[in-house]
C-alpha positions in Angstrom: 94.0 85.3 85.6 90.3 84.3 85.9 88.2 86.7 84.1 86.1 87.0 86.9 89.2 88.0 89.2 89.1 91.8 90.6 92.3 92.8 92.0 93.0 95.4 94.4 95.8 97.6 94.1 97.6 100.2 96.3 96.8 104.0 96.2 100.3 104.9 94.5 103.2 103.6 92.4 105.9 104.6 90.0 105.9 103.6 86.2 109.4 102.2 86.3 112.4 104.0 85.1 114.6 106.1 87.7 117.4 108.4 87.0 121.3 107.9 87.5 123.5 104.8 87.2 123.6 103.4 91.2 121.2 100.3 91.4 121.4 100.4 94.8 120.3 104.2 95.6 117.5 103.6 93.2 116.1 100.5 94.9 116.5 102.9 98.2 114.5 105.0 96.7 111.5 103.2 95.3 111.8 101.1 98.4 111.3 104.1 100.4 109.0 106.3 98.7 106.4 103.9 97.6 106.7 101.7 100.9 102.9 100.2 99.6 103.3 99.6 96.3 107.4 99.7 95.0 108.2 98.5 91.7 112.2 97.2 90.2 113.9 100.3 89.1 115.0 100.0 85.1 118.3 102.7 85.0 118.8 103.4 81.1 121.3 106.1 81.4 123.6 102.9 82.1 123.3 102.4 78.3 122.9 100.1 75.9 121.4 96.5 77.7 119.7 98.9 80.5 117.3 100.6 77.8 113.7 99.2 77.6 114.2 97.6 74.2 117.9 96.4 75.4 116.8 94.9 79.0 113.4 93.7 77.4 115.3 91.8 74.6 118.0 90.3 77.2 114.7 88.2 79.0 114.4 86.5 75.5 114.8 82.7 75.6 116.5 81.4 72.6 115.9 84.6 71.0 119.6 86.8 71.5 119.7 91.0 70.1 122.6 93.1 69.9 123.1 96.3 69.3 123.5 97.9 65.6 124.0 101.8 64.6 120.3 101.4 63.7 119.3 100.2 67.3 118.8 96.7 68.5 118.8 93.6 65.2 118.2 90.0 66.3 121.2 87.9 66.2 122.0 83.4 65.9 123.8 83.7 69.5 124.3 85.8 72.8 127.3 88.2 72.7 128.0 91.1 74.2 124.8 93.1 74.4 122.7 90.4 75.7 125.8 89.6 78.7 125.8 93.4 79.5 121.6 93.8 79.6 121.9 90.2 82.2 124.5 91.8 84.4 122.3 95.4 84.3 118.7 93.2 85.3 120.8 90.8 88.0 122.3 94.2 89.7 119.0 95.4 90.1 117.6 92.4 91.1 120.0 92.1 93.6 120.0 95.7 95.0 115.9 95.4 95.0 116.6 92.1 96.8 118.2 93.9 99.6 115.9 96.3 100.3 113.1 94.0 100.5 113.6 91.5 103.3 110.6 90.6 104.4 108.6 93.0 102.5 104.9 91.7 102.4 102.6 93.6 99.4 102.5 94.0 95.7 105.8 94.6 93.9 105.7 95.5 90.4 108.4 94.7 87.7 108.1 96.3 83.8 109.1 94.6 80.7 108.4 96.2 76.9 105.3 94.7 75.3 105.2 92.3 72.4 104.3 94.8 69.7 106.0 97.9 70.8 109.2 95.5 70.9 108.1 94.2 67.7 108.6 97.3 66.1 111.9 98.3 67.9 114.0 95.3 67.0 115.0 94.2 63.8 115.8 91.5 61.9 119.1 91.0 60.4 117.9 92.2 57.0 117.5 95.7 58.9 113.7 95.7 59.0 111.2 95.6 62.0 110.4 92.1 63.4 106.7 93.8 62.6 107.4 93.6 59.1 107.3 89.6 59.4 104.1 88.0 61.0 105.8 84.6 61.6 108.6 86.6 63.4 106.2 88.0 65.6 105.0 85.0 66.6 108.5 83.4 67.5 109.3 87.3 69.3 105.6 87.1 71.2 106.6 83.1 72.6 110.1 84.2 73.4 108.8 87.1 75.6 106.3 85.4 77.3 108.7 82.7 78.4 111.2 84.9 79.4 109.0 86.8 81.6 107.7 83.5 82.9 110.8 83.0 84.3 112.2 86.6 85.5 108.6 86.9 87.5 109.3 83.5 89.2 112.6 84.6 89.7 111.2 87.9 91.6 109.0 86.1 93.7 112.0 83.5 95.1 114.0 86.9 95.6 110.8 88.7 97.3 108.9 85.5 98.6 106.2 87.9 100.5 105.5 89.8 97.2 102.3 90.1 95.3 104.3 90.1 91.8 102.5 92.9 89.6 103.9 92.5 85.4 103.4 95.6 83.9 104.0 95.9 79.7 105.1 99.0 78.7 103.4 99.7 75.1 103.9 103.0 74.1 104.0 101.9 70.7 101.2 99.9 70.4 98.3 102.9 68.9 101.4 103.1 66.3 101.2 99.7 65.9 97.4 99.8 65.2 97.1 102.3 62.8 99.9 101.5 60.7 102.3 104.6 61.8 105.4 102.5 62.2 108.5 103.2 59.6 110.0 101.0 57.6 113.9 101.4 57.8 114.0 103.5 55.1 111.9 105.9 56.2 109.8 106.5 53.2 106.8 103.5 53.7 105.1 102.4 57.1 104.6 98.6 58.1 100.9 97.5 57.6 98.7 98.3 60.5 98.2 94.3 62.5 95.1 93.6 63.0 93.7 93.9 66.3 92.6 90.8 67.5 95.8 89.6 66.5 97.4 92.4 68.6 94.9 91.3 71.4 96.1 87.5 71.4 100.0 88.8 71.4 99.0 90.8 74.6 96.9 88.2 76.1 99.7 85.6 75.9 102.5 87.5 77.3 100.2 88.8 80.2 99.9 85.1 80.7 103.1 85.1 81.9 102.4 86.6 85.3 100.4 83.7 86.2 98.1 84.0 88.8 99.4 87.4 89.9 97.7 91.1 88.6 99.1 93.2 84.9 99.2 96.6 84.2 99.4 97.6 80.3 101.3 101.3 80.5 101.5 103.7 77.8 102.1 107.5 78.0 101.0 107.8 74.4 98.4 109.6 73.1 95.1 107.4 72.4 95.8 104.3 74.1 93.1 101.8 72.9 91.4 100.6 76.3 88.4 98.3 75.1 91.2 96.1 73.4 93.8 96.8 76.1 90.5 95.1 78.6 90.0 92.1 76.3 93.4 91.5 76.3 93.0 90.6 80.2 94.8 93.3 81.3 93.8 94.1 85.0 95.2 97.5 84.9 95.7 100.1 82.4 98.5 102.7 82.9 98.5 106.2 81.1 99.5 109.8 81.1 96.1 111.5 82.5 97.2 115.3 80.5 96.6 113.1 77.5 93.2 112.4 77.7 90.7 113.7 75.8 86.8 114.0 76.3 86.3 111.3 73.7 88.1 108.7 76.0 85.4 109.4 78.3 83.2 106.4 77.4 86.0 103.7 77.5 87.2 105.5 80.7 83.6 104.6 82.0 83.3 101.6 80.5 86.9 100.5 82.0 86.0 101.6 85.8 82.9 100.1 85.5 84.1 96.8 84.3 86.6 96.8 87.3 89.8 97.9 85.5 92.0 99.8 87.4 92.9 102.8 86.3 96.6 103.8 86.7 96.6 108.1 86.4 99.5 109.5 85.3 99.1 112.7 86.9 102.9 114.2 88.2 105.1 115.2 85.7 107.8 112.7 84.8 110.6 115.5 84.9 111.4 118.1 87.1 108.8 120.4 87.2 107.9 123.0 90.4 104.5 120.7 91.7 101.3 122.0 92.7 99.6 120.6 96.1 98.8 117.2 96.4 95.0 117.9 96.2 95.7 120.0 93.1 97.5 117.4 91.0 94.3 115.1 91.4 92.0 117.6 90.5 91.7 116.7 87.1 90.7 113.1 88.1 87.4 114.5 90.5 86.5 116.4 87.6 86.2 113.4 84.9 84.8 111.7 88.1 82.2 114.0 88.1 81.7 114.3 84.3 81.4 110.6 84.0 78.9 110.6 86.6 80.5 107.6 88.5 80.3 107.3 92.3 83.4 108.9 94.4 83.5 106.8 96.6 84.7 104.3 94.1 88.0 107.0 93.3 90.2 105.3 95.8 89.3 101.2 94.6 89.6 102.3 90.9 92.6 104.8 90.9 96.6 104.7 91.4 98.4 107.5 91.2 101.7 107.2 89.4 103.8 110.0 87.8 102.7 110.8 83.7 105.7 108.5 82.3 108.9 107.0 83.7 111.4 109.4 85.7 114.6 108.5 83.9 114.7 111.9 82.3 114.6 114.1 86.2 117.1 114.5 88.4 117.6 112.7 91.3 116.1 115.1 93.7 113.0 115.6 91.7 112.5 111.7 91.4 112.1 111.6 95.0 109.9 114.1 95.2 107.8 112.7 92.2 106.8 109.8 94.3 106.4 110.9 97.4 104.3 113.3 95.8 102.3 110.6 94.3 101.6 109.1 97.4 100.6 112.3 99.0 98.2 112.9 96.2 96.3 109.4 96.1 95.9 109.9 99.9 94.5 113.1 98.9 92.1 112.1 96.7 91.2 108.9 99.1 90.6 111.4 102.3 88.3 113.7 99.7 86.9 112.0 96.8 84.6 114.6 96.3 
């Protein structure tokens, strides 16, 4: 992307994980919901290969994972694991495939960022691949080229799409300020320095080529000046975890035509209030930071706080729908 480049983006989407185990009734459902702006359904409660750290590490090239008591450890060659987390990502492919013929509009598709996968996997001596610069390298170059090719591979499915990468970092403050365990538990990995945590972003959001990113995290304190200079277009968060002393970055962020992507209905089920009510929160920083309301509707997506793999069905349907409702909301009265 061109760093003078402003994308546009619809007024609602999800954040990427759905509930339940059929990848068919979850592409119906994204499909459906978010008819503007639908995104690949991720179904972790398939298990292991349909995690995040499982189906993130299965898009590797020449870099194979399998799974340990510990979690996921890097491995010399594909077995099992990476087979099952292929099979999981081609299902869903091929359900979202289906209900997509000739859609026309953004699409987005989620894969785990360099450094929050950097601190899930391990090497085969049982520590984080953080613990090794060199190894974050290798794991950073790997991911990018993976993702190269599962975005091409989107847009042959989805020829009309707009393909949207989004990197889900929840990790990555962690990552920053040294808060990641070693494996036993009794030390943390050195904090990375950020601008080498900015090129590691800024090369795997390479990947999406000439299409938009999105940087998600629903952790607290998500680092938005770096998340900017990375080249992210788009930074995704859970709005009940801001704090007034975001507010200057926030500013900064809208001003400098990031989008902003608001996290503001609960990711499990929870009774919802109306539409208008659930964007309240956003008019009001609106209003604190002084910035223009008109402006809500180009610098604001509405999304639910996190991913809705932990809600019921029911609920997850509502949950977007809701989200759409809301961002029309807030569109109709910015003020």
């Amino acid at each position: 992307m061109s760093e003078n480049t402003r994308f546009t983006f619809p007024a609602a989407t999800g954040i990427g994980s759905m509930p339940g185990v059929d990848a068919r009734e979850a592409a119906k459902t994204v499909t459906g919901s978010l008819e503007d702006f639908p995104h690949l359904a991720e179904l972790p409660a398939r298990g292991p290969g349909a995690d995040m750290i499982g189906r993130t590490a299965g898009m590797l090239v020449e870099l194979y994972a399998r799974v340990e008591p510990s979690g996921w450890r890097l491995s010399d060659r594909p077995g099992r694991d990476t087979r099952r987390a292929h099979a999981w990502l081609r299902e869903d492919l091929d359900a979202l495939e289906e209900f997509t013929q000739g859609y026309e509009g953004d699409l987005k598709v989620q894969a785990v960022g360099p450094w929050t996968l950097a601190a899930a996997l391990e090497l085969r001596n049982g520590e984080a691949v953080l613990s090794d610069p060199g190894a974050c390298r290798d794991l950073t170059a790997s991911l990018a080229e993976g993702l190269r090719l599962h975005v091409a591979d989107v847009r042959r499915r989805v020829p009309g799409a707009r393909v949207v990468l989004q990197l889900d970092e929840p990790s990555l403050t962690a990552v920053l300020r040294g808060q990641i365990r070693t494996a036993s538990g009794y030390r943390t990995h050195r904090a990375v320095d950020r601008q080498i945590v900015e090129s590691g972003l800024r090369e795997v959001l390479g990947a999406s080529g000439p299409g938009p990113t999105v940087v998600h995290s629903c952790a607290p304190d998500v680092p938005f000046a770096l998340l900017r200079r990375a080249g992210t277009d788009a930074v995704s968060f859970d709005f009940g975890l801001l704090t007034e002393r975001d507010d200057d970055t926030i500013g900064e962020a809208v001003e400098g035509g990031t989008r902003l992507f608001a996290g503001v209905v609960p990711g499990t089920d929870a009774a919802l209030s109306d539409p208008a009510g659930s964007v309240m929160g956003v008019r009001t920083l609106w209003r604190r930071l002084g910035l223009r309301p008109g402006l809500l509707a180009e610098a604001v997506t509405v999304t639910p706080a996190c991913g809705l793999a932990g809600a019921s069905p029911a609920y997850a349907r509502q949950a977007l729908a809701h989200c759409v409702r809301a961002a029309r909301s807030l569109a109709d009265n910015p003020e």
